[in-house]
C-alpha positions as CSV (number, residue, x, y, z in Angstrom):
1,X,0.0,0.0,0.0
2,X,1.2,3.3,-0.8
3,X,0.5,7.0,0.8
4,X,-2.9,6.5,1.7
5,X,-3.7,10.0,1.2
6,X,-5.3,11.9,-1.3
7,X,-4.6,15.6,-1.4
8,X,-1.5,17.4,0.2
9,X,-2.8,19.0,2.8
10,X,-1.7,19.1,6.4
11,X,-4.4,17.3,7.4
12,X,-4.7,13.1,8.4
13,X,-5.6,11.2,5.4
14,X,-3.2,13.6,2.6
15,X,-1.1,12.0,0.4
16,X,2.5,13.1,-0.5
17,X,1.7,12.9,-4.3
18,X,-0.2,16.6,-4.9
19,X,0.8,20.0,-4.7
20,X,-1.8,23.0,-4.0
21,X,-3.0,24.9,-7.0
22,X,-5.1,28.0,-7.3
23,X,-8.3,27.7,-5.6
24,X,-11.3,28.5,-8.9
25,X,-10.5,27.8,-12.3
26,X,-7.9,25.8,-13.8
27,X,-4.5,25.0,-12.2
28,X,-1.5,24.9,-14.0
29,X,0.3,23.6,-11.5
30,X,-2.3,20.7,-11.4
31,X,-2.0,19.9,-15.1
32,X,1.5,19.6,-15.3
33,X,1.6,17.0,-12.1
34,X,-0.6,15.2,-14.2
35,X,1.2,15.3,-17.4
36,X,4.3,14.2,-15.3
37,X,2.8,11.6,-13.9
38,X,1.1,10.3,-17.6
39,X,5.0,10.4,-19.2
40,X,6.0,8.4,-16.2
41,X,3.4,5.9,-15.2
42,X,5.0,2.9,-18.0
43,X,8.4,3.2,-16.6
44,X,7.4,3.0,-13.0
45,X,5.2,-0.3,-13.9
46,X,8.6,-1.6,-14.9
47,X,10.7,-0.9,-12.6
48,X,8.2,-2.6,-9.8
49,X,8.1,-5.8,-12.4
50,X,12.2,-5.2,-12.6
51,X,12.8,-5.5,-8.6
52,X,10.6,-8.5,-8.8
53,X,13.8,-10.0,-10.1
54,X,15.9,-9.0,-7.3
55,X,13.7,-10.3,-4.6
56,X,16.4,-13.0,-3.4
57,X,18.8,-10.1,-3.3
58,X,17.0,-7.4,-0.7
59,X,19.8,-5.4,-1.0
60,X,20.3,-5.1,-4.9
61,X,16.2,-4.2,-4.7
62,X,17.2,-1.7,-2.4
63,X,19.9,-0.4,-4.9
64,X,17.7,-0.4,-7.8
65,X,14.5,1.2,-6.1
66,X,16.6,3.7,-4.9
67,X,18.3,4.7,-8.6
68,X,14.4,4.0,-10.2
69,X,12.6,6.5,-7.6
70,X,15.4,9.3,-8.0
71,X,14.5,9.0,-11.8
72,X,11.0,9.5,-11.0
73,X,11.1,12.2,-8.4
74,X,9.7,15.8,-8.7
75,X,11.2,18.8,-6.9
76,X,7.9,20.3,-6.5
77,X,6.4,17.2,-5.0
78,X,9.4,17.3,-2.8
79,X,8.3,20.8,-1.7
80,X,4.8,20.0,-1.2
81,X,6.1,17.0,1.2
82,X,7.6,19.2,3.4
83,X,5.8,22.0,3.1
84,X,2.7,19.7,4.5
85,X,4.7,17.5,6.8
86,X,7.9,19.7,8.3
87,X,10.5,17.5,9.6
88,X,9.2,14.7,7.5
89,X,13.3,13.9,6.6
90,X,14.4,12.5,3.7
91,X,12.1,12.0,0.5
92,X,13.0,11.5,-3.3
93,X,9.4,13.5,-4.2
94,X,8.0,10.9,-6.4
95,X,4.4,11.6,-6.7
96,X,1.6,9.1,-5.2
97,X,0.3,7.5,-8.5
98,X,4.0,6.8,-9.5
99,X,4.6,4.8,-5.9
100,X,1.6,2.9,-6.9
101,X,2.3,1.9,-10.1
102,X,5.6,0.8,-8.9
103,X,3.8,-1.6,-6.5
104,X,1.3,-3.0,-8.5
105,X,4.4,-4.0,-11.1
106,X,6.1,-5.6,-8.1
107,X,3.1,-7.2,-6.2
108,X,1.9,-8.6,-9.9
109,X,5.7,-9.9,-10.5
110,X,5.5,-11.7,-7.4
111,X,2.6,-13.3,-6.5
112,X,4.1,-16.7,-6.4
113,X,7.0,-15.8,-3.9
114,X,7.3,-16.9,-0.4
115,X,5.8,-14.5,2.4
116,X,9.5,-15.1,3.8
117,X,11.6,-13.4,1.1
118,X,8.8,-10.5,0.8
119,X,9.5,-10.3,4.4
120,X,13.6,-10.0,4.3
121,X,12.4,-7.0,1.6
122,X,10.5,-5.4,3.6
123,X,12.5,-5.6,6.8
124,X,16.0,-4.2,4.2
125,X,13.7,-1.4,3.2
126,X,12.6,-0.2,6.4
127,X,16.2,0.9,7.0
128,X,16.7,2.9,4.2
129,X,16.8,6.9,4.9
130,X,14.4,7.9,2.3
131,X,10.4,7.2,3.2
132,X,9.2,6.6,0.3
133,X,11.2,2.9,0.2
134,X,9.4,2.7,3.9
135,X,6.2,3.6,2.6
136,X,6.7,0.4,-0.1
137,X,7.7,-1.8,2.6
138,X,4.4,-1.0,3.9
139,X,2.6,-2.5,1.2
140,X,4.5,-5.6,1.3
141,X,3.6,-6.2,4.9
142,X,-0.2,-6.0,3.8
143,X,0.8,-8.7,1.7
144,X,2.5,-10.9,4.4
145,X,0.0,-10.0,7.0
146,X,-2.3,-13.2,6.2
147,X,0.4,-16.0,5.8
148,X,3.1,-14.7,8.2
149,X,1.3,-12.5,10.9
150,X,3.5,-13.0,13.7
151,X,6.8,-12.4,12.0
152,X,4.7,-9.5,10.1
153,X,3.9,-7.7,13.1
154,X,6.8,-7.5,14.7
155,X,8.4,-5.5,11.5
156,X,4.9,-3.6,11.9
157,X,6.1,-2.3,15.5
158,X,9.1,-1.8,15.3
159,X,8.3,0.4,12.2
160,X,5.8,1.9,14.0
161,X,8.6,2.7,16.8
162,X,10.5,4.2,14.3
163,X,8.0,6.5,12.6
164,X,8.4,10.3,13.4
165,X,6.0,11.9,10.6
166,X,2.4,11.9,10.1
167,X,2.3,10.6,6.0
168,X,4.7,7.4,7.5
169,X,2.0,6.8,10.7
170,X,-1.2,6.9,8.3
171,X,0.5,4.8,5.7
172,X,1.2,2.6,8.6
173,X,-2.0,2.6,10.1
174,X,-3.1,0.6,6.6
175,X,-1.3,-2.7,7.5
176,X,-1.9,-2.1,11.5
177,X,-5.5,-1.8,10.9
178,X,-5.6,-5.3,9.0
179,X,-4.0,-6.9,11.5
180,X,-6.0,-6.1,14.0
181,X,-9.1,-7.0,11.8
182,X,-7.4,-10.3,11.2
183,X,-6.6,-11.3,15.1
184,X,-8.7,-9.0,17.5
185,X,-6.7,-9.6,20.5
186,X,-4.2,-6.8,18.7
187,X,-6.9,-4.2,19.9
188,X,-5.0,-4.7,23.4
189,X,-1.9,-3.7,22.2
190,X,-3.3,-0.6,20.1
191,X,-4.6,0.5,23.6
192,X,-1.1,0.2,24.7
193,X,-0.1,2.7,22.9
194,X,-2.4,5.3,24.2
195,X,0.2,5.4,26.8
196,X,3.4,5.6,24.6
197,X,5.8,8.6,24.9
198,X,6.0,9.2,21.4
199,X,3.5,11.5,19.8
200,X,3.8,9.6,17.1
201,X,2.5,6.2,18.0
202,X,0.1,7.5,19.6
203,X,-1.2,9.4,17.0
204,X,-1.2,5.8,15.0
205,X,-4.1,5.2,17.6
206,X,-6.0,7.4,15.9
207,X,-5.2,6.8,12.6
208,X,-5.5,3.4,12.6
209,X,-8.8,3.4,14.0
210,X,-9.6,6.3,11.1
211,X,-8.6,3.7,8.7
212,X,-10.1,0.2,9.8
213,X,-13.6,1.2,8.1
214,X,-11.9,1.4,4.8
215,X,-9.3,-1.2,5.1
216,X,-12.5,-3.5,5.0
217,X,-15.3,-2.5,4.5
218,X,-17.3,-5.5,5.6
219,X,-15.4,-6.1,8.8
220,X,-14.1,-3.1,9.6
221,X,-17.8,-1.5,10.0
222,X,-18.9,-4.5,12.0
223,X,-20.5,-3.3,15.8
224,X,-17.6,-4.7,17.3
225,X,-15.7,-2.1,15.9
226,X,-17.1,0.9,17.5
227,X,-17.4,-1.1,21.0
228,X,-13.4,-1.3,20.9
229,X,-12.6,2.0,19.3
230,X,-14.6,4.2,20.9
231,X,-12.7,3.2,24.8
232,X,-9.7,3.6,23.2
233,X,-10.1,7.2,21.3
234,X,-11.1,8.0,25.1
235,X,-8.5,7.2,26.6
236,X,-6.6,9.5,24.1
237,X,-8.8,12.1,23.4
238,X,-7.3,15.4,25.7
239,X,-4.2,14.7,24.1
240,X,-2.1,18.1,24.0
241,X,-0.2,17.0,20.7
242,X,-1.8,18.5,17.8
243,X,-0.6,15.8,15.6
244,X,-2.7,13.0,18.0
245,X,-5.7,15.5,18.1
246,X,-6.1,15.9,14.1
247,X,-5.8,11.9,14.2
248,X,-8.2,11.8,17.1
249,X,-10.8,14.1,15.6
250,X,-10.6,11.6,12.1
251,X,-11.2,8.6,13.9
252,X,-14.3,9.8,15.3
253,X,-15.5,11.1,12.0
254,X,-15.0,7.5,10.5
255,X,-16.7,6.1,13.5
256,X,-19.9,7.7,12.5
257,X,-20.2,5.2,9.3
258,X,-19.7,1.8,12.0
259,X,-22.2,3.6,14.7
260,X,-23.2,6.7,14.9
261,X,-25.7,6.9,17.5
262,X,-22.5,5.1,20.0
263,X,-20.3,7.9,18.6
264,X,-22.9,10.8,18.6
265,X,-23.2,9.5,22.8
266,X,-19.3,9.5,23.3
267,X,-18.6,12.6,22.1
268,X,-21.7,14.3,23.8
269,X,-20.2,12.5,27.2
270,X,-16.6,14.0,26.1
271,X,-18.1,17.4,25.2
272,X,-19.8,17.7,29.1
273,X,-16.4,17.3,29.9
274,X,-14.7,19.7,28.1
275,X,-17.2,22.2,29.1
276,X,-17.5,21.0,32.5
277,X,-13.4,21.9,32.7
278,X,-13.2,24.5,30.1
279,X,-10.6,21.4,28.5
280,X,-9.8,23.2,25.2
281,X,-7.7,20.4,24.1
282,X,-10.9,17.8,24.1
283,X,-13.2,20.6,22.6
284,X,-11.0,20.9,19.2
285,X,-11.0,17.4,18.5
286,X,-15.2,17.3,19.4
287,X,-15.1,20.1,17.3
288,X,-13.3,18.9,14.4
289,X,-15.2,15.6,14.7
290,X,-19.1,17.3,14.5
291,X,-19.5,17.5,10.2
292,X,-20.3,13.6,10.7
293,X,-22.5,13.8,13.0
294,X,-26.7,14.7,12.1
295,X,-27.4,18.8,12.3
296,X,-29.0,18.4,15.6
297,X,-26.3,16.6,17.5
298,X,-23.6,18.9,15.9
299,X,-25.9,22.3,17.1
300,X,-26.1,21.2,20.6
301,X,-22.6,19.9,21.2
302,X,-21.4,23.1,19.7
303,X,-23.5,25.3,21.4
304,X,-22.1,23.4,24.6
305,X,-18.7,23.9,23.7
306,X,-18.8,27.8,23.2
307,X,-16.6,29.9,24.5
308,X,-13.6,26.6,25.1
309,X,-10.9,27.1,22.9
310,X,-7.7,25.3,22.7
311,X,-4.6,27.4,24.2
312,X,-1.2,26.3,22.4
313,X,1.3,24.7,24.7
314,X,-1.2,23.4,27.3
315,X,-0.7,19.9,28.6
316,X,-2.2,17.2,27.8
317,X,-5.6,16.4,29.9
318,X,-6.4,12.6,28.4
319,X,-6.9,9.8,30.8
320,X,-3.6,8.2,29.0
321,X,-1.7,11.4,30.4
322,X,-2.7,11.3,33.6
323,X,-2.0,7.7,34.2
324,X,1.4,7.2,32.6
325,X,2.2,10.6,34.9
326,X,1.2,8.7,37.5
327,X,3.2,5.5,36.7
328,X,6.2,7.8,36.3
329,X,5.9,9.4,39.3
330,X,5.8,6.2,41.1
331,X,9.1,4.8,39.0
332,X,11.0,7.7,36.8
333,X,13.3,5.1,35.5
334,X,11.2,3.5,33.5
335,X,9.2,7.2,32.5
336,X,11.7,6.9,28.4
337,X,9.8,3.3,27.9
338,X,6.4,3.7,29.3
339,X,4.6,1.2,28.3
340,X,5.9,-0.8,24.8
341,X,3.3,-3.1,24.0
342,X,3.9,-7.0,24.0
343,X,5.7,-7.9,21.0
344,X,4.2,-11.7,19.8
């Protein structure tokens, strides 16, 4: 799976393919992407179909993704990437559709190969600098999910470990999401990582939760769903990083397809709260959440949330917070590793 966004924008769910145009009227911008991407869509079919070849090699694939994807990059993709996603580190630029086409050659080419050697690939590629080889890797491990799931999600976590932009963590929440569909018990360990120290696993929380209804649509909108999401986003939600509140506000905006009366009633419960404490942190994630919801519902939680506004630099007020604060005041040693869930 590649970037599982669809417009550059810094907002979850963009993709590091587009670049802003001219809002009205035609985009120039926009048409030349699109006449780069038309010129460049063959050769980036073969190049997934030539690594295919260099599967019992991971580190001549590396090589040769690495050479094909600076042949394909754009510089003004690369300044949309970190325009949208500061500090996202190093990125060749190659548009979305490109990275796709580059994975459909290689998943085509090697349908027949062991989950093992897509594996070793994916595990070489994950230590590459550039993301967009991490972003490929990510596509294999959908792949290896079904037949190697244990093995797969250990190279899931300790990707997600190493993650430290928002495009990487909602790529990521693609194959996390599966898994979890796939063996339920994994729903403890995303709760785990309400808890984690990075903002960026926690902010996979959200996403991945955003993503489940879409990764399947038949069991990822089961009722299930919502009964273990919904907990989990409120254990979270309060969270003082903006990157886990734009996450946290998605999730509950894809929760309304799975249940929306459940969500409607957990976000009217977290929007007493807020008001109750004048918490601006939870309001701007129940605000950011309310398009989903019916016109009613969206009027009164609003109106109940007037006047609470979120104040930069103010800490955290989730449930998560308060009880790894807790855990560390008991035993500061342990406060850079709080907690890492199980690895199976």
């Amino acid at each position: 799976m590649m970037p599982v966004t669809t417009t550059l924008r810094s907002t979850p769910g963009s993709t590091p393919g587009r670049t802003r145009g001219t809002p009205g009227g035609p985009n120039p911008d926009a048409a030349a992407a699109r006449s780069l991407v038309a010129g460049r869509l063959a050769g980036a079919g073969e190049l997934g179909r030539t690594l295919a070849d260099l599967i019992q090699d991971p580190g001549a694939l590396v090589g040769a993704l690495h050479i094909g994807l600076a042949a394909l990059a754009d510089p003004a993709c690369l300044a949309g990437q970190r325009f949208v996603a500061p500090g996202i580190g190093p990125t060749h630029g190659v548009r979305s559709p490109l990275l796709q086409a580059i994975g459909r050659g290689f998943r085509v080419a090697t349908r027949r190969d062991s989950p093992a050697s897509l594996l070793l690939v994916a595990d070489r590629l994950l230590h590459e600098r550039e993301r967009e080889a991490h972003w490929f890797a990510f596509g294999i491990l959908e792949r290896t999910l079904p037949r190697e799931p244990e093995r797969t999600w250990q190279v899931i976590r300790r990707a997600a470990r190493d993650a430290s932009d928002w495009i990487t963590v909602d790529t990521l929440a693609h194959p996390v999401g599966k898994g979890i569909l796939a063996e339920p018990y994994r729903w403890a360990e995303l709760e785990q990582l309400v808890y984690a120290p990075s903002r960026w696993e926690r902010r996979l929380v959200g996403s991945t939760i955003a993503t489940i209804p879409f990764v399947d649509r038949t069991a990822g909108r089961g009722p299930a769903v919502a009964g273990r999401a919904l907990p989990i986003l409120g254990l979270l939600i309060g969270d003082g990083e903006p990157d886990v509140q734009k996450a946290l506000a998605w999730a509950y905006r894809s929760l309304t397809i799975v249940d929306l009366p459940a969500t409607t009633a957990a976000l009217e419960a977290e929007a007493e709260r807020a008001g109750r404490e004048g918490d601006g942190q939870r309001a701007w994630v129940i605000r950011d959440a309310l398009a989903r919801l019916t016109p009613a519902a969206a009027g009164r939680i609003r109106q109940s949330l007037d006047g609470i506004r979120r104040r930069a630099g103010a800490p955290s007020t989730s449930i998560a917070a308060e009880t790894a604060a807790r855990f560390t005041d008991i035993n500061p040693g342990l406060a850079d590793k709080l907690p890492e869930p199980p690895l199976t």
